[in-house]
N, CA, C and O atoms as a GROMACS GRO file, in nm:
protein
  404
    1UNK      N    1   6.278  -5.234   0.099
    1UNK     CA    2   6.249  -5.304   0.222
    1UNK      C    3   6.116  -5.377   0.205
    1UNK      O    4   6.028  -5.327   0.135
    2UNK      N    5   6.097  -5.502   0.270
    2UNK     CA    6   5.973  -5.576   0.229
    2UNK      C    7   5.877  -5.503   0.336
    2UNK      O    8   5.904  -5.424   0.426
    3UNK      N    9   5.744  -5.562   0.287
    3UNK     CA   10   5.630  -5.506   0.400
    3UNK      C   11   5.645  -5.548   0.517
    3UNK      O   12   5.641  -5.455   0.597
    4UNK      N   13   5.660  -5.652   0.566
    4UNK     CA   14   5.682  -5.692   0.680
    4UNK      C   15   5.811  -5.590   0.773
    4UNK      O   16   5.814  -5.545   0.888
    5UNK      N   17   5.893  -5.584   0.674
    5UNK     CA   18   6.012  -5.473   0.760
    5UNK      C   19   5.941  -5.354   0.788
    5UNK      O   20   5.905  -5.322   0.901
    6UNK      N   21   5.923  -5.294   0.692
    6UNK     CA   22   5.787  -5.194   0.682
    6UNK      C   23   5.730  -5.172   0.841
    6UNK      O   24   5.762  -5.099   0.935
    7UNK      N   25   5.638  -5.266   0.819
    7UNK     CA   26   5.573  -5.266   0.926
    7UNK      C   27   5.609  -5.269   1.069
    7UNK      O   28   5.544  -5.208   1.155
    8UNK      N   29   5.721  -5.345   1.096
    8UNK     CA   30   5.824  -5.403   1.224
    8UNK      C   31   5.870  -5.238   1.252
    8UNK      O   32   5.866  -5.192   1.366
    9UNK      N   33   5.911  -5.161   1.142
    9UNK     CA   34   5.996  -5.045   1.200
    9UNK      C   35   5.905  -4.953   1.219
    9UNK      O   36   5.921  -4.858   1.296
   10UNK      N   37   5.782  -4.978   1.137
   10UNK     CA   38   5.657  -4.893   1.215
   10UNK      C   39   5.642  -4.919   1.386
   10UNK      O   40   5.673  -4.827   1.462
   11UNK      N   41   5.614  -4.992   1.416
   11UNK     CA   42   5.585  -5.098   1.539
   11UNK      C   43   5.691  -5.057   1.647
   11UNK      O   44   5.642  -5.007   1.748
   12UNK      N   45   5.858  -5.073   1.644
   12UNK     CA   46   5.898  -4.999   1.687
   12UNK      C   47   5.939  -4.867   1.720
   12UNK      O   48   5.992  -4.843   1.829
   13UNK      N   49   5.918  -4.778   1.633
   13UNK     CA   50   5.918  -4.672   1.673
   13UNK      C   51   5.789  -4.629   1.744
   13UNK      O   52   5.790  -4.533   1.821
   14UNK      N   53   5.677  -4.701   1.720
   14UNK     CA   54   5.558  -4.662   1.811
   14UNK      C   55   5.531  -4.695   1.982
   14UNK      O   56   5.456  -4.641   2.064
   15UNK      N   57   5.643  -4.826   1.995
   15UNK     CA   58   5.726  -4.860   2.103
   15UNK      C   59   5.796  -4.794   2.155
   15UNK      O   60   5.766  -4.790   2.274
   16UNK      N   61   5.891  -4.726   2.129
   16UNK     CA   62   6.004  -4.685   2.152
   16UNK      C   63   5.892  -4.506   2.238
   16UNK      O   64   5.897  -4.452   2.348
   17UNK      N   65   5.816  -4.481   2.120
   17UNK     CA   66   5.748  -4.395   2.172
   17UNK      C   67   5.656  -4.420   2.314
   17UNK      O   68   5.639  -4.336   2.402
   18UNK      N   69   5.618  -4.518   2.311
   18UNK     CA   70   5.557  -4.563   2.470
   18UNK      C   71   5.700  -4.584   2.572
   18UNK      O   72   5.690  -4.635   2.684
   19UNK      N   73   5.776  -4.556   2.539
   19UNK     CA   74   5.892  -4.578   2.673
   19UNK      C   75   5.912  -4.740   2.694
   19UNK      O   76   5.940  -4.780   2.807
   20UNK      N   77   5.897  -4.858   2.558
   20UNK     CA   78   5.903  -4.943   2.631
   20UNK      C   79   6.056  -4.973   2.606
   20UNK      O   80   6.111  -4.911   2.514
   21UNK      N   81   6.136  -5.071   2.688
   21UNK     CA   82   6.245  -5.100   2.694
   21UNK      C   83   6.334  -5.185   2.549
   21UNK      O   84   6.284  -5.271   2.476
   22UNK      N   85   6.458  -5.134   2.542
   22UNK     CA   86   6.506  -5.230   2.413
   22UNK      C   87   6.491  -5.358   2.396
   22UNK      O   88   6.457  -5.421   2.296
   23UNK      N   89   6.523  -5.395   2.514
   23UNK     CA   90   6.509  -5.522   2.519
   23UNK      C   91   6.400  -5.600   2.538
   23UNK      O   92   6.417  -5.722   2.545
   24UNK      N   93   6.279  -5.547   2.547
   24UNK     CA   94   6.137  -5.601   2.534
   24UNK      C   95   6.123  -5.616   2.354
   24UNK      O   96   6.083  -5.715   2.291
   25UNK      N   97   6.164  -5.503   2.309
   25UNK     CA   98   6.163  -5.462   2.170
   25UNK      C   99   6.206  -5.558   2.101
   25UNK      O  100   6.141  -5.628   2.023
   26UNK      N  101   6.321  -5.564   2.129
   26UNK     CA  102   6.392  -5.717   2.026
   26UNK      C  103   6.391  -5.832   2.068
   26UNK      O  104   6.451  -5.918   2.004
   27UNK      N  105   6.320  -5.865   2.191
   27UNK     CA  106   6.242  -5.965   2.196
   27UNK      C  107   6.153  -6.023   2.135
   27UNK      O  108   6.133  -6.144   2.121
   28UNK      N  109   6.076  -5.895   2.081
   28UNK     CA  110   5.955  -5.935   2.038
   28UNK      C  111   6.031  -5.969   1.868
   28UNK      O  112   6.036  -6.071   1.800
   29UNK      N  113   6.080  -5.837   1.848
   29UNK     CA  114   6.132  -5.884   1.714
   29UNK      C  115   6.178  -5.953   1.668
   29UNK      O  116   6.165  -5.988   1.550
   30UNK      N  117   6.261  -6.002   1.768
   30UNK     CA  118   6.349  -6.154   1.733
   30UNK      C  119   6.267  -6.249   1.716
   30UNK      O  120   6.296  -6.329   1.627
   31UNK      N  121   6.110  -6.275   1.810
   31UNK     CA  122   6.024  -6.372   1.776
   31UNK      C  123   5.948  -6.381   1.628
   31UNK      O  124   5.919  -6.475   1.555
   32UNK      N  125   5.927  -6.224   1.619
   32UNK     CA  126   5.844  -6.188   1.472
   32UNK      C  127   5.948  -6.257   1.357
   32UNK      O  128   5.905  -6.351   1.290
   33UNK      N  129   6.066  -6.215   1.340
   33UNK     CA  130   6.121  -6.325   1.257
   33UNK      C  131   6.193  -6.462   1.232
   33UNK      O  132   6.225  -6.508   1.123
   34UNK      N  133   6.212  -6.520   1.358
   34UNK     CA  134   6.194  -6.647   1.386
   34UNK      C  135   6.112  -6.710   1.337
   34UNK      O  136   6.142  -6.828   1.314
   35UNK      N  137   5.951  -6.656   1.293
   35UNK     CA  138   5.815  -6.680   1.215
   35UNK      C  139   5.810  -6.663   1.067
   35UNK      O  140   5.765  -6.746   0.987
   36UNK      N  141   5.878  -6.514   1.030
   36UNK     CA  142   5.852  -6.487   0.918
   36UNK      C  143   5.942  -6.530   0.811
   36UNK      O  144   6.058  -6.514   0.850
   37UNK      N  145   5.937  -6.580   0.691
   37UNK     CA  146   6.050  -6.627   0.558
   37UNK      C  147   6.126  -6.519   0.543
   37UNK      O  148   6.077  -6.407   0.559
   38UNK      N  149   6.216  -6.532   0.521
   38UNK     CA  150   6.320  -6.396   0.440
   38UNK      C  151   6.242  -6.341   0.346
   38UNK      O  152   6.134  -6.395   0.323
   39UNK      N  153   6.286  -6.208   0.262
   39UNK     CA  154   6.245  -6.172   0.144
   39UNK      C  155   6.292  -6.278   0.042
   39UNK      O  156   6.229  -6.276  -0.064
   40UNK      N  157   6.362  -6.343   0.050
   40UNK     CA  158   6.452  -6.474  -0.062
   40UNK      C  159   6.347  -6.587  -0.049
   40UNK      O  160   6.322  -6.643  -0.156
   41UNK      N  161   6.272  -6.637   0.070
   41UNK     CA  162   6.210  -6.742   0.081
   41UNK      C  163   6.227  -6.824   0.177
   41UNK      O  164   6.139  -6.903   0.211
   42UNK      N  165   6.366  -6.817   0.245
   42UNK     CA  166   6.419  -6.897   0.321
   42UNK      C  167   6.353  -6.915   0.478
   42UNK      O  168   6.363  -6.814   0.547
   43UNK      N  169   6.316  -6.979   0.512
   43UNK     CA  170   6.307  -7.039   0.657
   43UNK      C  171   6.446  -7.020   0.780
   43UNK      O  172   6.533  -7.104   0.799
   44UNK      N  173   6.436  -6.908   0.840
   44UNK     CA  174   6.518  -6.949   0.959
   44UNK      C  175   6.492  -7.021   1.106
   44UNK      O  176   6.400  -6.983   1.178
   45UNK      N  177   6.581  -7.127   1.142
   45UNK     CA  178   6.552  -7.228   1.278
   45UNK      C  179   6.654  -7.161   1.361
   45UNK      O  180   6.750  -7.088   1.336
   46UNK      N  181   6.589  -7.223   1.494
   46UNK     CA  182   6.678  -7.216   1.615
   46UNK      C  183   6.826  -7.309   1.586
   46UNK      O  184   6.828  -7.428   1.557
   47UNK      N  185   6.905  -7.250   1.597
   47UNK     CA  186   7.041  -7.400   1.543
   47UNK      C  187   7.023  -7.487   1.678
   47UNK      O  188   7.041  -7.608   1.676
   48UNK      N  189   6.984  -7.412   1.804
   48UNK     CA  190   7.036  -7.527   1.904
   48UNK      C  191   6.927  -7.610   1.938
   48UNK      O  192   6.936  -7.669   2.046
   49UNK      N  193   6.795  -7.633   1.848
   49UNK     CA  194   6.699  -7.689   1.840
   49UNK      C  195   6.720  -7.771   1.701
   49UNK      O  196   6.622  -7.796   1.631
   50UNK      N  197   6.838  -7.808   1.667
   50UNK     CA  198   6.876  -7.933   1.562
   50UNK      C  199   6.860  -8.099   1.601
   50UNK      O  200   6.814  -8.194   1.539
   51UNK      N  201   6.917  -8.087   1.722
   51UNK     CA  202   6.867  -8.256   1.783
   51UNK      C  203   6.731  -8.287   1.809
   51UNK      O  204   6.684  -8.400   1.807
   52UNK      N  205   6.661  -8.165   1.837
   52UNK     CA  206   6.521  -8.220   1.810
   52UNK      C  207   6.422  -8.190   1.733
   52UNK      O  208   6.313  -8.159   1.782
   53UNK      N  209   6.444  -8.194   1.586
   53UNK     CA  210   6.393  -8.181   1.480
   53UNK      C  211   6.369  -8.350   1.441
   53UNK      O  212   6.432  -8.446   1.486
   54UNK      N  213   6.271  -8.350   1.356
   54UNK     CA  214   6.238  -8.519   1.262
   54UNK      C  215   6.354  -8.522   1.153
   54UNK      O  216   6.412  -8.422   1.109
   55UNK      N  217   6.382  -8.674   1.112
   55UNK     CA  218   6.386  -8.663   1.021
   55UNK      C  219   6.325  -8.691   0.922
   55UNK      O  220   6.222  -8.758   0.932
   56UNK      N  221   6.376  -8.643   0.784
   56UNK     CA  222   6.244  -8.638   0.663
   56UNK      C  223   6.255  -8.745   0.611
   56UNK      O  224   6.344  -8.820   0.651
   57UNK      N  225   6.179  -8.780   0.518
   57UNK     CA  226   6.174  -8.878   0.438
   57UNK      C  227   6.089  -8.853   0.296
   57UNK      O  228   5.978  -8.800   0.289
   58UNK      N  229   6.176  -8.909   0.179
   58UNK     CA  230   6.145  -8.913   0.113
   58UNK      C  231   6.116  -9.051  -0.032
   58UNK      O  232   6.204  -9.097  -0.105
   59UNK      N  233   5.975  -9.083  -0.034
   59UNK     CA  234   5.963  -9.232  -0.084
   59UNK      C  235   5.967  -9.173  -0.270
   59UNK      O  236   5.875  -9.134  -0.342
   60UNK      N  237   6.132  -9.190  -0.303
   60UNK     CA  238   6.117  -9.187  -0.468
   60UNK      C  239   6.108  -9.322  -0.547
   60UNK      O  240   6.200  -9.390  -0.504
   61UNK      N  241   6.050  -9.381  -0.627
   61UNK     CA  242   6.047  -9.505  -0.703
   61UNK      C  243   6.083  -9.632  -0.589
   61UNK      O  244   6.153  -9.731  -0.609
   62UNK      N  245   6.020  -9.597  -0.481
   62UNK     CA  246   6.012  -9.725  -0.410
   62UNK      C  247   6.098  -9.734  -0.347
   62UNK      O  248   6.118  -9.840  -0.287
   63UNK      N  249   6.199  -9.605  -0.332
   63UNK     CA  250   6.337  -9.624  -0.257
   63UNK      C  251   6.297  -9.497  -0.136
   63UNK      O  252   6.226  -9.399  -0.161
   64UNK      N  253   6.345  -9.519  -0.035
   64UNK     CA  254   6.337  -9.436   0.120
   64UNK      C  255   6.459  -9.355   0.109
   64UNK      O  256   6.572  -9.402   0.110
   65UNK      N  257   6.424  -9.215   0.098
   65UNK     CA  258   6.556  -9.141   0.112
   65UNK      C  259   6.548  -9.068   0.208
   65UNK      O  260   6.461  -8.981   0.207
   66UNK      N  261   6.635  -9.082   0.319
   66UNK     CA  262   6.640  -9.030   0.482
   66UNK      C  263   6.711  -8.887   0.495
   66UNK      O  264   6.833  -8.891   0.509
   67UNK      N  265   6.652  -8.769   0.492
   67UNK     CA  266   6.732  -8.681   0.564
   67UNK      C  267   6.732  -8.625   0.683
   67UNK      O  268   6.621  -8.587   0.721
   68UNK      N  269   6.882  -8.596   0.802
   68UNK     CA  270   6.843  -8.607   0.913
   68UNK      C  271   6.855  -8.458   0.923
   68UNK      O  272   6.924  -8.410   0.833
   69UNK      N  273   6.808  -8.377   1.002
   69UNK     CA  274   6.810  -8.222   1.023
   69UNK      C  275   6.961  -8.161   1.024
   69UNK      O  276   6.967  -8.042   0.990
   70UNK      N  277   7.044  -8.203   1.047
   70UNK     CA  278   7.224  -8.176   0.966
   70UNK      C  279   7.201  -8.203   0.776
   70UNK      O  280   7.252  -8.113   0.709
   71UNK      N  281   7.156  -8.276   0.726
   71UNK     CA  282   7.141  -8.296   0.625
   71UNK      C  283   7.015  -8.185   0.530
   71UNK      O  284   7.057  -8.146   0.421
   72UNK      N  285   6.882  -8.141   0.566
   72UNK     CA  286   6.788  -8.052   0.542
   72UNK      C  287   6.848  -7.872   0.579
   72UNK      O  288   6.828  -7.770   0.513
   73UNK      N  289   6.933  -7.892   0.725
   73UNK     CA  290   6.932  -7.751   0.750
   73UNK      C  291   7.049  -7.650   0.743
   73UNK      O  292   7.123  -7.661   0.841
   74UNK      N  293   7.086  -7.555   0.656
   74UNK     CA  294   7.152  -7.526   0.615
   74UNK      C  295   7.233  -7.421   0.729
   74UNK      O  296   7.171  -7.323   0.771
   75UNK      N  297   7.390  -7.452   0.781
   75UNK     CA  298   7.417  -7.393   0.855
   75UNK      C  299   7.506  -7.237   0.778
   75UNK      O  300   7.557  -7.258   0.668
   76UNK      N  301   7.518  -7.120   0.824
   76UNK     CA  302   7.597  -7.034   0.750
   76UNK      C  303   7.670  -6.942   0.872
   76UNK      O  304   7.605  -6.888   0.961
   77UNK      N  305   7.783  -6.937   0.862
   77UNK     CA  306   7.845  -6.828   0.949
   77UNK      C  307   7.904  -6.923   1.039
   77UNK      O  308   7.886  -7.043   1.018
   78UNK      N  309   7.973  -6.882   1.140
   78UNK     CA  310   8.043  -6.973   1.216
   78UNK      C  311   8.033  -6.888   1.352
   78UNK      O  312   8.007  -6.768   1.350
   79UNK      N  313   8.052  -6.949   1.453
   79UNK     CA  314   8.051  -6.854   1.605
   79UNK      C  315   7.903  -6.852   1.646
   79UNK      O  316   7.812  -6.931   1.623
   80UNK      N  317   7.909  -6.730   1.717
   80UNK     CA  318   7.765  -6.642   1.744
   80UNK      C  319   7.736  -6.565   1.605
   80UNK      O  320   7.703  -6.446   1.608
   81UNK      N  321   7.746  -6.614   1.519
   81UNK     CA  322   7.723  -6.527   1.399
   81UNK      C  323   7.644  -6.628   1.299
   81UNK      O  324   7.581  -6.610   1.195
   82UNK      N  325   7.680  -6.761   1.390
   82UNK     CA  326   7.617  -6.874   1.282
   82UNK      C  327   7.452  -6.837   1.283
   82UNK      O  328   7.398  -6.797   1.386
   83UNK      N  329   7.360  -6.860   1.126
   83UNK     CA  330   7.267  -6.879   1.101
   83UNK      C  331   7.227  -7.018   1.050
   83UNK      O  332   7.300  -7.094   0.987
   84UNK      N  333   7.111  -7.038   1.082
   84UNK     CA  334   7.006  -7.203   1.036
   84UNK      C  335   6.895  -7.186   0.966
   84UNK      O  336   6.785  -7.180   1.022
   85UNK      N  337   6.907  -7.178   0.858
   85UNK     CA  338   6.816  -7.195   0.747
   85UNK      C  339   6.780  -7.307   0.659
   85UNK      O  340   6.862  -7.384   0.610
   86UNK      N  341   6.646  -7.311   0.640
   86UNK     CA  342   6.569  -7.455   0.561
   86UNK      C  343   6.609  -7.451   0.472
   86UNK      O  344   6.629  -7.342   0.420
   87UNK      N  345   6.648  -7.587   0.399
   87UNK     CA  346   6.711  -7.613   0.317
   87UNK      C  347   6.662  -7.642   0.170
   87UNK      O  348   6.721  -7.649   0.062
   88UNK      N  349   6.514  -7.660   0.215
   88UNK     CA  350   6.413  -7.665   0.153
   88UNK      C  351   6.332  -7.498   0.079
   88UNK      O  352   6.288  -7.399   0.137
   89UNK      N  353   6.342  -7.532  -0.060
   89UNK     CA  354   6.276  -7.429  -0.109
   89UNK      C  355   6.136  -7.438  -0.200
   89UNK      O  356   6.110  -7.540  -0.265
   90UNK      N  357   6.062  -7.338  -0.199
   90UNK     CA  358   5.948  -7.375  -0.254
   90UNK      C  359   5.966  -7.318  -0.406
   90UNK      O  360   6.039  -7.222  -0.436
   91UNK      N  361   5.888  -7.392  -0.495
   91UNK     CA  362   5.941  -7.363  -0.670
   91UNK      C  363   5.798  -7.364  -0.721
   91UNK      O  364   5.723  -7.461  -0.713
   92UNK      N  365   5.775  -7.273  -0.762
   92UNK     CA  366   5.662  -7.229  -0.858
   92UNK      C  367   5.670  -7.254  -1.027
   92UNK      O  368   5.684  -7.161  -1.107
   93UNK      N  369   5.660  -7.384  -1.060
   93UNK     CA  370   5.715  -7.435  -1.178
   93UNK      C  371   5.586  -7.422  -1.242
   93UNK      O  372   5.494  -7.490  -1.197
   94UNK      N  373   5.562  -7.326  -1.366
   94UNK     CA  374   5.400  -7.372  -1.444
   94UNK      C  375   5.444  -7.481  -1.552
   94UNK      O  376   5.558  -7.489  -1.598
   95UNK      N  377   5.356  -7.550  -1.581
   95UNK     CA  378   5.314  -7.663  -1.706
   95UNK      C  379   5.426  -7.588  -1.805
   95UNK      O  380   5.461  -7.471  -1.791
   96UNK      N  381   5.469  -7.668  -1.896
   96UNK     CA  382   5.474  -7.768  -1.913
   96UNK      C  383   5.597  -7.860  -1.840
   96UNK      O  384   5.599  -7.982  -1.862
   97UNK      N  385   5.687  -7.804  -1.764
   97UNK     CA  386   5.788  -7.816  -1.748
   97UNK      C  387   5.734  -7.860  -1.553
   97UNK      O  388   5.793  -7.943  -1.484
   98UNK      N  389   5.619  -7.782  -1.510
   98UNK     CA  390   5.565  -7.821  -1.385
   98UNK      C  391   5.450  -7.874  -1.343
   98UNK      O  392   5.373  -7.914  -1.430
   99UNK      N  393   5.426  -7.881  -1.253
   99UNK     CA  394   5.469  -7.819  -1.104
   99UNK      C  395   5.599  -7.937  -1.027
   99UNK      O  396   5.609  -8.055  -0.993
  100UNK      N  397   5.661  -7.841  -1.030
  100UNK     CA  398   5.816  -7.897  -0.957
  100UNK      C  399   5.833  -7.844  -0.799
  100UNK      O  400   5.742  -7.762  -0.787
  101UNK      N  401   5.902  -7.850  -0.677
  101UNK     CA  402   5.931  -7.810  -0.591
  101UNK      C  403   6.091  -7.892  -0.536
  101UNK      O  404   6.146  -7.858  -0.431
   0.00000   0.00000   0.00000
């Protein structure tokens, strides 16, 4: 389990011990990782906050390459089960071959 889980299940059970309610609980939790990356790296978004996202841009050799937030954000699952994750990953490339992303 990463530290952050770690810590979250510390947090609730110290909750749970104050009598506060479930649903205050996974409120909060649901916000804490709405914030935090996966253990993989990944970024999760609100899906129903897709129309108002930017889109990106990217200037390669003088050419404009447009991606619109359907295009950057990766949808998985279908229903109430669907997840929205960045599509974008970060790459730790050393010399000689980097720095790549």
């Amino acid at each position: 389990m990463c530290h952050a889980c770690e810590m979250a299940v510390v947090w609730m059970t110290n909750q749970l011990a104050k009598n506060q309610t479930q649903d205050l609980i996974f409120k909060y939790i649901n916000q804490l990782c709405d914030r935090i990356p996966s253990p993989m790296g990944e970024s999760s978004v609100d899906c129903s906050r897709l129309a108002s996202m930017p889109d990106v841009a990217f200037s390669i050799g003088g050419k404009q390459f447009v991606l619109t937030p359907e295009q950057y954000i990766l949808k998985i699952g279908e229903g109430d089960a669907t997840q929205c994750i960045s599509g974008f990953t970060a790459m730790d490339i050393p010399r000689p071959r980097g720095p790549l992303w």
